[in-house]
C-alpha positions as CSV (number, residue, x, y, z in Angstrom):
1,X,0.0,0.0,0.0
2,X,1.3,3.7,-0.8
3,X,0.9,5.3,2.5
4,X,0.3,9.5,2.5
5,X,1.8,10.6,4.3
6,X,5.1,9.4,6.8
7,X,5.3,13.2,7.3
8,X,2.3,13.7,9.0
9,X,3.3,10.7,11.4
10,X,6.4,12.1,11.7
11,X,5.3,15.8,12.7
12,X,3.0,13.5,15.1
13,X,5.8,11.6,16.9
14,X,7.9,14.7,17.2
15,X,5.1,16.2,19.8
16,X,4.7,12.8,20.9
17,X,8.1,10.7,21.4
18,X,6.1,7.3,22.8
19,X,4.5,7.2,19.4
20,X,7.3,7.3,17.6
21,X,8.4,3.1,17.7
22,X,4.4,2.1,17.4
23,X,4.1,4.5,14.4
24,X,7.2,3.5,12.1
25,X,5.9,0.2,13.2
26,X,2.5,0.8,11.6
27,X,4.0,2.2,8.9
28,X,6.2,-0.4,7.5
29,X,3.3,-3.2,8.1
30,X,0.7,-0.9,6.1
31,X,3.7,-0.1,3.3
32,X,4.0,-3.7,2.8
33,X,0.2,-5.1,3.1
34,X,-1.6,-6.5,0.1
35,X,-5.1,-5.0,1.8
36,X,-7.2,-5.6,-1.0
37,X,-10.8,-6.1,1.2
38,X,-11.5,-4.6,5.0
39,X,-11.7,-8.3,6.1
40,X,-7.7,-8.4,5.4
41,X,-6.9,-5.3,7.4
42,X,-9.2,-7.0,10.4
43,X,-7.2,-10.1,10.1
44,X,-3.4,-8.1,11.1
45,X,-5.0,-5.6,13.3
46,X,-8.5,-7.1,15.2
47,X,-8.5,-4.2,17.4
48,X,-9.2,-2.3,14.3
49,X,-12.8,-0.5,13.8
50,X,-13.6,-0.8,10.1
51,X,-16.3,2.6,9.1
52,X,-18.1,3.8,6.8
53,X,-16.2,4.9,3.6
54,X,-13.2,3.2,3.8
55,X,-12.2,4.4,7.2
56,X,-10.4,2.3,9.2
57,X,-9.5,3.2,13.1
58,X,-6.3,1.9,14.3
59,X,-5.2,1.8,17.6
60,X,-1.4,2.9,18.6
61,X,0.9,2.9,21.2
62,X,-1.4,0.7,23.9
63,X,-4.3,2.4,22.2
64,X,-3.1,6.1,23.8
65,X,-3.5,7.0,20.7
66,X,-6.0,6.6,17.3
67,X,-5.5,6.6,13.9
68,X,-7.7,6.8,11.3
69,X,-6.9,6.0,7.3
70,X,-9.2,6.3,4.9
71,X,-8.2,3.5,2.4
72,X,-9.0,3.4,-1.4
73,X,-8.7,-0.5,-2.2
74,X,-8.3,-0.4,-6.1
75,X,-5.6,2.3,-5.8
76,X,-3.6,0.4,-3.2
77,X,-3.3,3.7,-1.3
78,X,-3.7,4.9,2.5
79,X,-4.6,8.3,3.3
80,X,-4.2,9.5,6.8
81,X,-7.0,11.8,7.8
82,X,-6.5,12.1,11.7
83,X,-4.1,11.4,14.8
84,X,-4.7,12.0,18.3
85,X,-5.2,11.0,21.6
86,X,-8.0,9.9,22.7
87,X,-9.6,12.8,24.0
88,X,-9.2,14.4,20.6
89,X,-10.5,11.5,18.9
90,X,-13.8,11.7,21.0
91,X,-14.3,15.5,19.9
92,X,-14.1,14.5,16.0
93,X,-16.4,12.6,13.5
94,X,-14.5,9.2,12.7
95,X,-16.5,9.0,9.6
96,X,-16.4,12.6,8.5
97,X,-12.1,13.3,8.7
């Protein structure tokens, strides 16, 4: 999958060193997955919350933190829409980011 973007994670991990690890980590496992159906993304990650419109919410770092991608299948690509803690996750519209 062609993940957009690291640099967003990166300006993330800079404000929040103990995401750093679990976000390179994510990273490189998304980079290399074949996801070619939600079902395939709840089979690595079964904490995962699969929404509406290809959003996926991922859970990082212990779950401190969430993640959500919005995933376009045919395109092979992964576009980050939101990262936060959980607080600011609460405050936002998973399906609307």
């Amino acid at each position: 999958m062609h993940v957009i973007s690291k640099k967003f994670l990166r300006e993330f991990w800079v404000q929040h060193p103990d995401a750093e690890q679990p976000l390179k980590a994510w990273h490189a496992e998304a980079t290399h997955a074949e996801w070619e159906t939600p079902a395939d993304i709840k089979g690595k990650y079964q904490s995962a919350s699969i929404l509406k419109k290809g959003r996926v919410v991922f859970n990082i770092a212990g779950n401190k933190y969430r993640l959500i991608v919005r995933v376009h299948y045919g395109s092979k690509t992964v576009f980050i829409r939101f990262l936060g803690t959980h607080k600011e996750y609460d405050a936002i519209n998973a399906e609307e980011v």
